[in-house]
C-alpha positions in Angstrom: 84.4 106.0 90.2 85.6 102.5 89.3 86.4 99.8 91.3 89.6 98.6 89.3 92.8 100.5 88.6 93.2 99.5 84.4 94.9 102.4 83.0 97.1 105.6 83.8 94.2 108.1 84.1 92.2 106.1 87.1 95.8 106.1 88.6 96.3 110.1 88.3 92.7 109.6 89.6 94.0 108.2 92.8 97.2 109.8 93.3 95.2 113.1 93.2 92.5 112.1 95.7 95.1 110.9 98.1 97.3 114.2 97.9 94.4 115.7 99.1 93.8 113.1 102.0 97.8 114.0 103.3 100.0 116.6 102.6 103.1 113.7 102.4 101.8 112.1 99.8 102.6 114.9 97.7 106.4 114.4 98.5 106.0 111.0 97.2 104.1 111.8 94.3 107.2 114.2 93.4 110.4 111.6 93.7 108.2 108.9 92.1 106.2 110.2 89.4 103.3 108.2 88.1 103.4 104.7 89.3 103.6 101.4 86.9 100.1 99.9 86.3 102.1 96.4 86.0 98.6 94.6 85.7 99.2 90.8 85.0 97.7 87.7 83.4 94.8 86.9 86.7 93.5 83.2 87.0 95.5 79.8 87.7 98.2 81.0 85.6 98.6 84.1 87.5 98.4 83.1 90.8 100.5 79.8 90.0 103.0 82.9 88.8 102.7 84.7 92.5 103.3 81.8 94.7 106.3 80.5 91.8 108.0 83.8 91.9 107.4 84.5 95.9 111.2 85.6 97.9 112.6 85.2 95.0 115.0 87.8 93.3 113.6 88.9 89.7 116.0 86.9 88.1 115.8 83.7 90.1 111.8 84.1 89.8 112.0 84.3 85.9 114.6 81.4 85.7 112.3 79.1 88.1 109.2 80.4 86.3 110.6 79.0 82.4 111.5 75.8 84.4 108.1 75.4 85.7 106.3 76.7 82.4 108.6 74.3 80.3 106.9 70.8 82.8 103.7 71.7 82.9 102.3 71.9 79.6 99.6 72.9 79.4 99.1 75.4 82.4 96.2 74.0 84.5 94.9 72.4 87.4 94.5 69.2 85.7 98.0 68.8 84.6 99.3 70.0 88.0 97.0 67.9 89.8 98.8 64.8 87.6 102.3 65.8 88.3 104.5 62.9 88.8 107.4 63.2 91.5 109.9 63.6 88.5 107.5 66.7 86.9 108.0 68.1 90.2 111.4 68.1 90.5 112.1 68.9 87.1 110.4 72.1 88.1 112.6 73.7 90.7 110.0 74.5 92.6 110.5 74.3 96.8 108.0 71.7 98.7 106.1 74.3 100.0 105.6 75.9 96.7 104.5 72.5 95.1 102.3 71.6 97.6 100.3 75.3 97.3 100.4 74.6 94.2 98.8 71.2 94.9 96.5 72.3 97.2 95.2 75.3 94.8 94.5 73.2 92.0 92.4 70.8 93.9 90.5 73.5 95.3 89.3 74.1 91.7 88.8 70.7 90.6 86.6 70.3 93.7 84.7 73.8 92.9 86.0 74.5 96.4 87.3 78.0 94.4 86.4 79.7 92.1 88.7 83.0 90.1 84.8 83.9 88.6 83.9 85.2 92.6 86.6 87.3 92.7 86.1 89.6 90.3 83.1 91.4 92.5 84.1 90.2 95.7 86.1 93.0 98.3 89.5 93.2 99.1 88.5 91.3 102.3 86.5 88.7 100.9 89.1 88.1 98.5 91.3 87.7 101.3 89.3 85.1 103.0 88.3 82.8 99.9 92.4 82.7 98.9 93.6 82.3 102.3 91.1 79.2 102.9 93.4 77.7 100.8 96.2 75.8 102.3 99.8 78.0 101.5 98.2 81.2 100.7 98.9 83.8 102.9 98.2 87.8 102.9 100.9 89.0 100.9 99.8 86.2 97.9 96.3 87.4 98.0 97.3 91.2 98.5 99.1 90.9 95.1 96.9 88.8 93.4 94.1 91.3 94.7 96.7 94.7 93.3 97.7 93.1 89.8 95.8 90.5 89.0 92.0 91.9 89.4 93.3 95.3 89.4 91.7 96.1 92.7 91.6 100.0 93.5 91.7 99.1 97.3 93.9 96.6 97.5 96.8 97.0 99.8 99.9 95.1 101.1 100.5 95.8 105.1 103.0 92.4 105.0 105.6 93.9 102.5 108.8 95.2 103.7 109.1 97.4 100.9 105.8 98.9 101.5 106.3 99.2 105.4 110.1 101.0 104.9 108.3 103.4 101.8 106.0 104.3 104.7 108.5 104.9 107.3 110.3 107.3 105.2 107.0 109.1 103.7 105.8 109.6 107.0 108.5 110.3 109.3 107.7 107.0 111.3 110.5 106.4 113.8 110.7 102.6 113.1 109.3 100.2 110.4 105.5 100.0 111.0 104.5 96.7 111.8 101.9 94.9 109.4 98.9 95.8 111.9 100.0 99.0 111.4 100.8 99.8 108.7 97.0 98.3 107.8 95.9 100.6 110.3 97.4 103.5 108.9 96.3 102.8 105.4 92.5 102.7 106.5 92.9 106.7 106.1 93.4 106.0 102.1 90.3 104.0 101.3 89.3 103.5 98.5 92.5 104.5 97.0 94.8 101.8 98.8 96.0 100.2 95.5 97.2 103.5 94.4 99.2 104.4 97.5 100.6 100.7 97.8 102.2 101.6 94.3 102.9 104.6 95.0 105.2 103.4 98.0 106.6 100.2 96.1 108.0 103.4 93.9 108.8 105.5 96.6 110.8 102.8 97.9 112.7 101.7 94.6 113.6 105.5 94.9 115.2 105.3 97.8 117.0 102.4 97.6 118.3 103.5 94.4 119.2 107.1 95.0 120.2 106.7 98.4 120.7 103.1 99.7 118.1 102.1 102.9 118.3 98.7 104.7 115.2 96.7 103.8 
């Protein structure tokens, strides 16, 4: 059994192995068909893409992310580390976001980080090593950990699509809370990645066949 989620088979793989952990699942599996893979570019210019493109819409992500790719050529911590106030604001990018950004590429240049000790490390030691890093929260190393290194048991309690896909799969009577939600998911190891893409599905679903308040 492998460890990452790279093509459609290891997600069939999942999707059958958690149908058999919970009947609901196959009521997912039926209004959402197989899942999207969408696996992306990993490393500084992947998570720089997470934490440029993060409460965004789509379209204001991809308009902010040109911006930023056109300023800082070429994409590394070197050149963002030498950004001048006017590269900055020639980006679009919020203060928060530049000073992540800031913040992550000094923790390369000082070896305080490394995207090499991911690739082995688990879900919860990726956690820890990303969140050491001043801006990066949960959700940031959750998707990072889902699309980026392709993580079979990656999972994201924090996102609200993820938490109203499970209120509807499961009958829940209210939105499960983040704790929760993490709680519930423990039941789906070592197939988390799969069921949080099953429920981002479920949930584009719902919201486009029947309209649910996010």
């Amino acid at each position: 059994m492998t460890e990452r989620i790279t093509c459609d088979s290891d997600l069939e793989e999942g999707m059958a192995a958690l149908a058999a952990m919970h009947p609901h699942w196959n009521a997912v599996v039926a209004r959402t068909g197989l899942p999207p893979l969408r696996l992306r570019e990993g490393g500084f210019p992947g998570l720089a893409a997470i934490i440029v493109s993060q409460q965004l819409s789509v379209a204001s992500a991809r308009a902010v992310w040109n911006r930023f790719e056109s300023v800082f050529v070429p994409l590394t911590p070197e050149r963002v580390l030498a950004a001048t106030d006017d590269d900055m604001r020639l980006s679009g990018l919020s203060r928060p976001k530049q000073r992540t950004l800031l913040a992550l590429a000094a923790a390369l240049a000082e070896k305080r980080f490394a995207f090499e000790a991911l690739e082995l490390a688990t879900p919860e030691e990726v956690h820890a090593r990303m969140t050491a890093i001043s801006g990066i929260g949960p959700w940031t190393a959750d998707v990072y950990l889902l699309f980026c290194l392709g993580h079979r048991d990656g999972f994201a309690a924090g996102d609200l699509a993820i938490q109203e896909a499970a209120r509807h799969a499961f009958g829940l009577a209210e939105r499960p809370k983040p704790v929760e939600l993490q709680a519930m998911a423990e039941a789906w190891r070592p197939w988390r990645g799969v069921a949080a893409r099953l429920l981002w599905a479920y949930y584009a679903v719902l919201k486009r066949r029947e309209g649910i308040n996010a």
